[in-house]
Each structure stands twice: as structure tokens, then as C-alpha cells.
N, C-alpha and C positions, 0 to 999 in steps of 0.2 A: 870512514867505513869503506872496506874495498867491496868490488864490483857482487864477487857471493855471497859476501852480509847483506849488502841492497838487496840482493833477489832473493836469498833466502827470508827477509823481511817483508818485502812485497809479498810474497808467496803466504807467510805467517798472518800478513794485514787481511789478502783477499780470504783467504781460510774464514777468519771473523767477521767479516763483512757478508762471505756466503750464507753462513750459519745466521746469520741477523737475518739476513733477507729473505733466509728460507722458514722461517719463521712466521713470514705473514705471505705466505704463498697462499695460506688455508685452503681452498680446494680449487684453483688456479693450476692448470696440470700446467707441467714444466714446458712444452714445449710452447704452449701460452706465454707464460710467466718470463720464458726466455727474452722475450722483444719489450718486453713491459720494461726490465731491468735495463737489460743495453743500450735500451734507449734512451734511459734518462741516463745513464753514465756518460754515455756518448754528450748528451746534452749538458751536463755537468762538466764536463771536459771543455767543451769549448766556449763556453762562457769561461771558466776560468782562465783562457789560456787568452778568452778577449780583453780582460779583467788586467791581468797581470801586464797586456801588449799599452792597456791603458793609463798605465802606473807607470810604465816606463817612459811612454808620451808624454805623460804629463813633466816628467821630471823631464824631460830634454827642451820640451817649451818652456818652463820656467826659468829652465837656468839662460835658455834666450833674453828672458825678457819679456815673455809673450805672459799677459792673464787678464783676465774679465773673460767678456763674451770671446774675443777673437780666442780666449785658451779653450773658452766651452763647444764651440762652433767645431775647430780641430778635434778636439777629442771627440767627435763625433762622424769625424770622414771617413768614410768606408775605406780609403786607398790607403789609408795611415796602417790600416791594418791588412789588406790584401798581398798589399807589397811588401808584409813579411811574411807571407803566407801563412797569416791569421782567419780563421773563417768570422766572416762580418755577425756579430750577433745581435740582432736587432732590439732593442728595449723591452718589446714584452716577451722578449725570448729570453731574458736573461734568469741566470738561477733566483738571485736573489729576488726577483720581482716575483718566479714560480713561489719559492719557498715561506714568501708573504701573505702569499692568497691558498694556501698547502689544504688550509680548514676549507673553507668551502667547498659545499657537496658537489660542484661544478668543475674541481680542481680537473680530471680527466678532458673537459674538454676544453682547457685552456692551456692545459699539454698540447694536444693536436695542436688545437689554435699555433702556440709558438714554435710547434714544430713545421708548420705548413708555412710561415715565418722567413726562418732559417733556411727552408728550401727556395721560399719566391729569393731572401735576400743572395743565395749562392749558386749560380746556376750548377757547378759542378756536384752537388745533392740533390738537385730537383729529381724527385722519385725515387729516392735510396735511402732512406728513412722511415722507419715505422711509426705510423700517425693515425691509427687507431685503437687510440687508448680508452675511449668514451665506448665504442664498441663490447668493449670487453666487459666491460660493466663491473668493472674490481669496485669494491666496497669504499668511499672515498677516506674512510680512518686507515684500511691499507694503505691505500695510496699516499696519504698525507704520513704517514708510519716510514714507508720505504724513502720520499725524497726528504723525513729528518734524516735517515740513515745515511745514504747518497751526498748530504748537505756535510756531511763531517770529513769525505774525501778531500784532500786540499790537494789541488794541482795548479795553485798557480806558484809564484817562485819562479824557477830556473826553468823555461819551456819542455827543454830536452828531457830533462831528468822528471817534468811530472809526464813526461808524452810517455815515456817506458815506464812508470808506476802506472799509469793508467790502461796500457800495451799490457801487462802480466796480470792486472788484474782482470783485466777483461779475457784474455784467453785462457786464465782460472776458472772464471766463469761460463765459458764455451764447454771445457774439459767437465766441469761440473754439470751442465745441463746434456752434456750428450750421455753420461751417465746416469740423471733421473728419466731419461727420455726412453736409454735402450735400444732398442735398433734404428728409430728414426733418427736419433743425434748420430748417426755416421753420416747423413745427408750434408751436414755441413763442419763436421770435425773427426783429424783426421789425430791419430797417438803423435806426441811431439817428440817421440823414441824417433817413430820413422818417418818423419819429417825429417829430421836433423840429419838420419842418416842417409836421405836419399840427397840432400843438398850435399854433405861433408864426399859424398861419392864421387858427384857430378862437379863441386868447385865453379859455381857458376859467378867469376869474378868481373866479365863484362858482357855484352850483347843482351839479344834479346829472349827472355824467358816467358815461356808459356804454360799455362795450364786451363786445358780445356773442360773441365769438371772441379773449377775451383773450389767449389765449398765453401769455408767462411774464412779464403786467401790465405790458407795456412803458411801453405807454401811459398808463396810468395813474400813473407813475414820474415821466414829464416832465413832466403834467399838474402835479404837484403842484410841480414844480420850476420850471414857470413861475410860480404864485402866488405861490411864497416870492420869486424873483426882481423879481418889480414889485411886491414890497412887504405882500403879502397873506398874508390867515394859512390855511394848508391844510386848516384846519377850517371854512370857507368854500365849499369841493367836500364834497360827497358820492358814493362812487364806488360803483357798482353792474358788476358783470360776468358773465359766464358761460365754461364752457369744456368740450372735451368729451374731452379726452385726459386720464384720470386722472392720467399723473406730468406731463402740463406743467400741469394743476390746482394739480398739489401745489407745486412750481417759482412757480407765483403766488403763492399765500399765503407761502412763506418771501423771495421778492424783496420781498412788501409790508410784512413780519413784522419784515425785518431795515431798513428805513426806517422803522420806526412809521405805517404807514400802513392805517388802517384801511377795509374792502371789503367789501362782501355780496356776494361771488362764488358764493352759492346754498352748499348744506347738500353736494353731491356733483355731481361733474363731472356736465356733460348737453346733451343737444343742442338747441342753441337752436331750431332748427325744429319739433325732435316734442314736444318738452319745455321748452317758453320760462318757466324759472324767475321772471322779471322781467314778467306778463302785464301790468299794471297800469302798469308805471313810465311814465311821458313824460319822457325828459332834456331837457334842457338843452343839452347837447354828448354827439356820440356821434363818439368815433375806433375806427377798428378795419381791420384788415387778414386779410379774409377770406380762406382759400383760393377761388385761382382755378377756375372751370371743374369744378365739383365735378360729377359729374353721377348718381353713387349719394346725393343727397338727401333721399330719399323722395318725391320730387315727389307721388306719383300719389296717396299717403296722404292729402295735405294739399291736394288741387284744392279746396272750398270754403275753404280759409281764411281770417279776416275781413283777414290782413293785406293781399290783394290787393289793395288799391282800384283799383289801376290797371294790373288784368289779370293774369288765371294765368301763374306763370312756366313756361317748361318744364322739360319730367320730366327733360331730357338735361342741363341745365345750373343752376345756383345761383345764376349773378351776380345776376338781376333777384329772386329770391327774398331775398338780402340787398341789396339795395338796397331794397327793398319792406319788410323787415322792420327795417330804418333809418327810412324813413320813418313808418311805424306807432308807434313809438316816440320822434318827435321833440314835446318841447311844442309847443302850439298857439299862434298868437301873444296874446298878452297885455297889449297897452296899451301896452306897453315892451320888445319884442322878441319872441324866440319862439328854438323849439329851433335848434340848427346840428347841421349832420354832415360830417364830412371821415372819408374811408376810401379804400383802395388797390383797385382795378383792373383787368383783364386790358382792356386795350385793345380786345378785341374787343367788351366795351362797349359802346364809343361808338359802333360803326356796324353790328353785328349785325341780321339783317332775321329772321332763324329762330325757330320756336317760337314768333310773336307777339310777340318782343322789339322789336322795331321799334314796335310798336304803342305796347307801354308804356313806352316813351321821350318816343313824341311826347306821352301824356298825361302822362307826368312834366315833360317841356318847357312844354306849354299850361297846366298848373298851376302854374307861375312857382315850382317850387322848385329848381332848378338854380342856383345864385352861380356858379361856378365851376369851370373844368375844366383840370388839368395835367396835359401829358405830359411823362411824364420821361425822361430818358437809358437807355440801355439797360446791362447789367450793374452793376445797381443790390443786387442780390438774389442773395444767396449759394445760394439756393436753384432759382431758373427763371431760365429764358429767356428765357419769353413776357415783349413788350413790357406794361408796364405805365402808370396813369395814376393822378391822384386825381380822385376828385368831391369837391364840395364844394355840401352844400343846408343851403336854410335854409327856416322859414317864413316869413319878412320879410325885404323887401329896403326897407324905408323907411328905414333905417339907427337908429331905436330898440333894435334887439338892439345898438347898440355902448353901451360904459362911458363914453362922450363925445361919444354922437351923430354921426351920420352922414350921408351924400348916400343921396336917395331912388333906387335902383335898381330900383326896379319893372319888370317888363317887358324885362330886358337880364341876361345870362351872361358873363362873362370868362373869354377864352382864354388860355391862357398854354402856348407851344410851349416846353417846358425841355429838347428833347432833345438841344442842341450843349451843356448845361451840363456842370458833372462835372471830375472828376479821378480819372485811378488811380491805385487803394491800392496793386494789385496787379499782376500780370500779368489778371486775369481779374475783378478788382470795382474799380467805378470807386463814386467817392462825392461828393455835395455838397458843396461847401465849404462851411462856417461851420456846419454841423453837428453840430460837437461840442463838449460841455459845456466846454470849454476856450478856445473859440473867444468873442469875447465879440459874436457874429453879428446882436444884433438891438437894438431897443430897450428898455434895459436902464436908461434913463437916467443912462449914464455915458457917454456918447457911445458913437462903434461905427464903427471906424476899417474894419472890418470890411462896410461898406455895399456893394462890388461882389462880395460874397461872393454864390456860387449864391443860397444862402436868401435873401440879402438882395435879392437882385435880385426873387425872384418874390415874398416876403411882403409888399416895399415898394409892391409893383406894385397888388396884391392891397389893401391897405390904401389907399392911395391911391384907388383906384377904390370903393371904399365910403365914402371920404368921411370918412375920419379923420383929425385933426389931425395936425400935424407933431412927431415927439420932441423931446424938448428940445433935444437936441445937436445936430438941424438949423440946417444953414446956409443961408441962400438964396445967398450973393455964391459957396460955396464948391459946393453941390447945385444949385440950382437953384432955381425955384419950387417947392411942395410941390403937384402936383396931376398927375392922371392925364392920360396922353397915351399912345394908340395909339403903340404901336412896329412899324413892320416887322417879319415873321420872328420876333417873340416875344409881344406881348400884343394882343386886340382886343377891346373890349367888343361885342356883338352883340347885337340884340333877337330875341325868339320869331320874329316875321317873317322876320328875316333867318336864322335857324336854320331854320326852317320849307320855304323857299327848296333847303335845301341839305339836304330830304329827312328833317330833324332828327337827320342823323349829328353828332357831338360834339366828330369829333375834329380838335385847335386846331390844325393845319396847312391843315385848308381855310380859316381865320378867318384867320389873323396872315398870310399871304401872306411873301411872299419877303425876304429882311435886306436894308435900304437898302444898295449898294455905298458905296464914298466914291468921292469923284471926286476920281482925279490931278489933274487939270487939265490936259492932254494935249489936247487941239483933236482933233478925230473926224477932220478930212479929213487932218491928220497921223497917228493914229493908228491909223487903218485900214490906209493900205500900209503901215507899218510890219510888222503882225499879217499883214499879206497876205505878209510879204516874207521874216520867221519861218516861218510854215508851209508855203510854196513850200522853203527850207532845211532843212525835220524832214523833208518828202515825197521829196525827193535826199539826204537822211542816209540815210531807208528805203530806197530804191533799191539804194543803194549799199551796205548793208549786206546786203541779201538776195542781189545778185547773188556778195559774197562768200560769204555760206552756201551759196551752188549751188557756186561753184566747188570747196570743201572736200570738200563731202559729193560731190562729182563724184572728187575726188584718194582718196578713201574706196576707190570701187566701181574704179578703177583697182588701187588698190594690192591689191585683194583678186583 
């Protein structure tokens, strides 16, 4: 099976497993019901992956030599399994011991029990796990209902391959609960459209990556799945985060916990503004997708702070405050590039004049760290309304930050208007094409049949204008030349100048101007009375329609 029958099968398996287990949610609201399930997956997960590390011990002592007690003893040492970075799962923490004791009306609190277990036995968990389940007071035939269901997942086998079944199903299940949730599921889950595109942007293939409103580590998910993808080993990132909603905290460490991915997400959830766990760090690459519009941020607490260099944000609002505390924390350039940041938006952003926001735009603009700006389509986000956009800054535009060198863009911003792109999922969300892990959307160097895809239209756009070589699978007889060109209606490179000009508002519809028409080929002196001779016939359709409306509603007031 190649790599998008897997996932398209993964994706088909979690679909049926959702619908199972929504099934006994019975009045358990979802943002509830959310910790109840992940955490027995979570817990499912790594019992079997202790399970499977036990199977393989065994069979390597046997074939030693080794059995009685001295094999039972071994299969029992916790370093047997640490040292493959297996998490140690303790005896009454394991599935099968739960799934034995399932009937008993107690079953909730000998979850906690083995999940409080798991945490004494690893310290790297202690406190990032959900362990009140007794709490909750789910009906125990639910509960015994949901871990038959949970019990039918098989992840032991080949580590790797059940660690990414159980990765897609779990952020199946993220995507699905931020959608019964509604606006609060944006607290911890962000569209995996603009995930993908803000990592395929940025290329974060080494150093240190950050995000200081992590969520439930989206981003930090793709990041590491684009280095394995072009070839890199994902011990090459370093990932730092922060977060400040205790269970979407806890929700990161088990998304990171059950990929093997290790993060300094700080000791306890905190708020990056009064309490920047990370004071010291400078990334390399920072993604992140802040709430919009926040305007209880303590502004008033934090008017000296050193992150402002380029002006006090105000009290009523948060965008320039994370944007500011973006840029405070991006590397400085370095002989060979310098930090990037790609992050989400409210559009009122880009052309804001209140609180001084105006101000510190145009010094964000005149200090040339703006690359790039994208609007996107609207009903993107299962959570708001409000129109959204990306930024995209860097310290260096000489094209040194690329892994192949680049065109010097000093002094110039790329617009990119993406908001006719899109496709709806739904009735109500629309999403990017080539967006999903399935899709083989970008350059991946196996070619990418996939190139007029959403992503691919604006990352090639975007790549292209900094000066980066052509993928391999580029054709010129069949693409084209590989180099940038102003498009109508969708991309414009623009200097400070010419931003400047235009008041230093951002946003890429004043830049890309109008989508080139095609030309019929219709000759104007023919096709004008044509259009004259149409619209004289729509204008005597009206006519003639209203006067029958009067006469009806005339046979109305008669007949009455």
C-alpha cells in the first residue's frame, strides 16, 4: 500500500471510530468528551507500543539463551524499554489489565489510578495528562462501551507505522472536536490547510522552531513532517513552545508524546505575555496562530516592555503585541540568514490606524522585515468569521536564510491576494487544496502533479520570488520558465516606497490589482451593440414583468 492509501485508510478507519464513539457521548458536551477519548488513545497507544517493545525483548533473550525467572525479571526493567524511548508502562496501567476490569462500576477511577501510574512511572508526563475521569461522572456502561471500542485499535507491530496511525487518528479527532465545540475548539486546533502552508512557506529544515500559543502543537507536528519529508532527520529542529490553557497544554505534550517528538513547552501552562517562559530564546522559525483581537491582555501591566521596539501596542487589542513579541524573538541575522516568522491574522491588521497601530506597522514596514503577506479565502476556520490573513517576516531578505541561496529582496514585500482560492468541505468550511498530508502538494522531489493546487499556487509563487531554484520535477517545455512574474489579481512584489505610498496599509488587494480578463476575440465595434441590444431586452423583460406583477396584485384587491 503506498504512502496515500495509508492515509487515506487511516483517515476512513478514524471517520468510523469517530462516529462509534460519538455515539456514546450521550449528553457529555464535546469539549468534555474531548479528554475522556484522547486519553484513553493516548493510553492505548502506549501500552501497546510497551507491549510490542516486549515481544521483541523477549524474542532477543530467547534467542540468547536467557528464560525462567532471569527472562521474567528482564522483561520487566524499565531501561529495556527507556533506552528505546519506549514509555515504561506500569502493570496496572496497562490496557489489557484496564480492559479486564472495563464492567466494574469503578472502571473511571482505576483510569485515573493508572494514569497517575504512568505519570509517577515517567517523569517526562508528570502533569500532562488528563486524570479525571472519575470526575466526570460518565455512566460506567459508556465508559466500558468506549475502551471495547479503543481496545479494537491495534498499534503494536512495526512502532513507526502504528506511531502515525495513531498521529492521524488523533488529529482526526482534534479536527472533529473543534468542530462540535465551535468557537472554543480554536483554542487548541488550528485548519491543517494553514498549518501546512505556513511550514511549506517558511521550510523549517533545521534550528530552533517556536511557538508561543501553541495549541494542541500543531505546528510543531508538520514542522517535523516536513524535515522527514525532504529527506532530514527531525533531530535537526529543536522545538520550543508555550501555552496557556491547562488541558490544551496537556493535549500538546500527549499529540507530541504519541509521535516521539520532543519540546520544551515550559514546566506549566503560562501566559506568554506576563510570563514569557522562553525570555532568552531567539528562533530560527516561529509559526503560530494567535487568537485574534484579544483585548483583556493586560496591556496596561506591560506598557514598558523591552519587547516593544516598534511602539506600545494597545490595551484594547493584542495583534501588534504578538506580532512585536514575534519579532523580539526572531534570530538576528547571522552571515547566512537570520530568523523567519510566518503566523495567522485578523485582517484588521493590515490596515488598522487605532491605538498607534498604524504607527507600528509603518516602522515594522521601514525596517524591511515584512517578506510577505497572504489573504486568504474566507470560511477557512471552524472557529470565526473574522476575515483572516498571514504574515510572513524575516531578518534577511538577501536570500542567505535559503538552504540554496537566493534572490536578494531587500527593500520589497510580496502580496499574494488568495481569497477566490479554496474548496468546500462543507456546507460552512471551505479549505485549500493540496493541504493534506495525502495530497502529495509540494516539492517533495517526486514530482507534484499536484502544482495548480491552492498551496501550490501561492508557496511556488512565494518561492519563486526569493529566488529559489527549480524542484527537480520541474519542467520548463511543460511549466514554463522557473521565475517570478507579477500576476493580475493575485501576486505583486512591492517596495517600502510603494507601500509607503499607500499609507503602509498591507492589505494585497490594493497591490495585485484586478485578474487579467481573457480576450474572446470579439472586435469592440461588434461587440458593444451586441451588449447594447442584450440589455435594451433584460430592460423589456423588466418591463413586462412588473407590469404583470401590478395587474395580479390589481385581480388581488378586486377579488377581495
Amino acid at each position: 500500500m503506498n504512502q496515500t492509501s495509508k492515509q487515506d485508510s487511516d483517515l476512513a478507519y478514524a471517520d468510523q471510530l469517530w462516529k462509534a464513539a460519538d455515539t456514546l457521548r450521550g449528553q457529555i458536551d464535546a469539549a468534555e468528551y474531548k479528554h475522556v477519548v484522547l486519553g484513553l488513545l493516548f493510553l492505548k497507544y502506549i501500552s501497546d507500543s510497551f507491549e510490542a517493545r516486549k515481544d521483541e525483548l523477549k524474542a532477543e533473550l530467547e534467542a540468547d539463551g536467557i528464560t525462567g525467572p532471569q527472562l521474567e525479571g528482564l522483561l520487566e526493567n524499565r531501561d529495556e524499554y527507556t533506552a528505546e524511548r519506549v514509555f515504561w508502562v506500569p502493570p496496572e496501567s496497562r490496557w489489557q489489565n484496564l480492559q479486564n476490569q472495563a464492567a466494574r462500576p469503578d472502571i473511571a477511577t482505576l483510569i485515573d489510578d493508572a494514569i497517575i501510574a504512568v505519570e509517577r512511572d515517567n517523569p517526562s508526563l508528570k502533569g500532562k495528562l488528563p486524570r479525571d475521569y472519575a470526575r466526570r461522572s460518565i455512566a460506567p456502561e459508556k465508559m466500558k462501551g468506549l475502551i471495547d471500542l479503543i481496545a479494537d485499535i491495534g498499534f503494536k507491530g512495526d512502532r513507526a507505522k502504528a506511531r502515525d496511525t495513531l498521529g492521524r487518528v488523533y488529529e482526526y479527532f482534534l479536527g472533529k472536536f473543534a468542530q462540535a465545540e465551535g468557537k472554543l475548539g480554536g483554542e487548541f486546533f488550528t485548519p491543517r490547510c494553514i498549518v501546512r502552508l505556513l511550514v511549506e512557506m517558511l521550510e523549517p529544515y533545521e534550528g530552533r522552531v517556536y511557538d508561543p500559543c501553541c495549541g494542541s502543537a500543531g505546528m510543531f507536528v508538520q514542522s517535523e513532517r516536513f524535515v522527514e519529508a525532504h529527506g532530514g532527520q527531525t533531530t535537526d529542529i529543536s522545538i520550543f513552545g508555550q501555552e496557556s490553557n491547562p488541558t490544551t497544554w496537556r493535549l500538546a505534550h500527549m499529540n507530541l508524546a504519541i509521535r516521539g517528538i520532543e519540546a520544551n513547552l515550559g514546566s506549566q501552562p503560562a501566559d506568554s505575555f506576563l510570563r514569557n517562559l522562553h525570555p532568552d530564546l531567539k528562533a530560527d522559525y516561529i509559526l503560530a496562530n494567535p487568537p485574534f483581537n484579544i483585548s483583556d491582555w493586560s496591556g496596561k501591566l506591560l506598557a514598558d516592555d523591552v519587547r516593544w521596539q516598534y511602539g506600545p501596542p494597545p490595551v484594547g487589542n493584542a495583534n501588534y503585541a504578538w506580532i512585536q513579541h514575534f519579532i523580539h524573538h526572531l534570530a538576528p541575522p547571522n552571515g547566512h540568514g537570520g530568523g523567519v516568522a510566518g503566523f495567522v491574522m485578523a485582517n484588521g491588521s493590515l490596515s488598522s490606524g487605532s491605538g498607534g497601530e498604524g504607527e507600528i506597522r509603518q516602522r515594522i514596514v521601514e525596517a524591511d522585515l515584512v517578506d510577505c503577506i497572504v489573504a486568504l479565502p474566507a470560511q477557512l476556520f471552524l472557529t470565526t468569521g473574522i476575515p483572516a490573513c498571514l504574515w510572513f517576516l524575516t531578518r534577511d531578505k538577501t536570500g542567505k536564510n535559503l538552504k540554496h541561496g537566493g534572490r536578494d529582496r531587500k527593500g520589497e514585500t510580496l502580496f499574494i491576494d488568495a481569497r477566490k482560492l479554496g474548496a468546500m468541505q462543507t456546507r460552512t468550511l471551505r479549505v485549500l487544496t493540496g493541504g493534506d498530508d495525502g495530497e502529495s502538494m509540494l516539492a517533495d522531489g517526486m514530482g507534484d502533479p499536484n502544482f495548480d493546487s491552492d498551496l501550490g499556487r501561492i508557496v511556488y509563487a512565494f518561492r519563486q520570488w526569493r529566488g529559489e531554484p527549480a524542484p527537480d520535477w520541474w519542467s520548463e517545455a511543460e511549466h514554463g520558465k522557473w521565475e517570478y512574474r507579477d500576476i493580475p489579481g493575485f501576486c505583486k512584489s512591492e517596495t517600502i516606497e510603494g507601500i509607503g505610498k499607500h499609507g503602509f496599509v498591507l492589505t494585497p488587494g490594493r497591490y495585485v490589482g484586478a485578474e487579467a480578463q481573457d480576450d474572446d476575440g470579439e472586435p469592440f465595434e461588434e461587440k458593444y451593440p451586441r451588449l447594447l441590444a442584450e440589455l435594451e431586452e433584460c430592460f423589456g423583460e423588466g418591463e413586462r414583468l412588473m407590469a404583470l406583477v401590478r395587474e395580479r396584485m390589481g385581480r388581488l384587491r378586486h377579488d377581495e
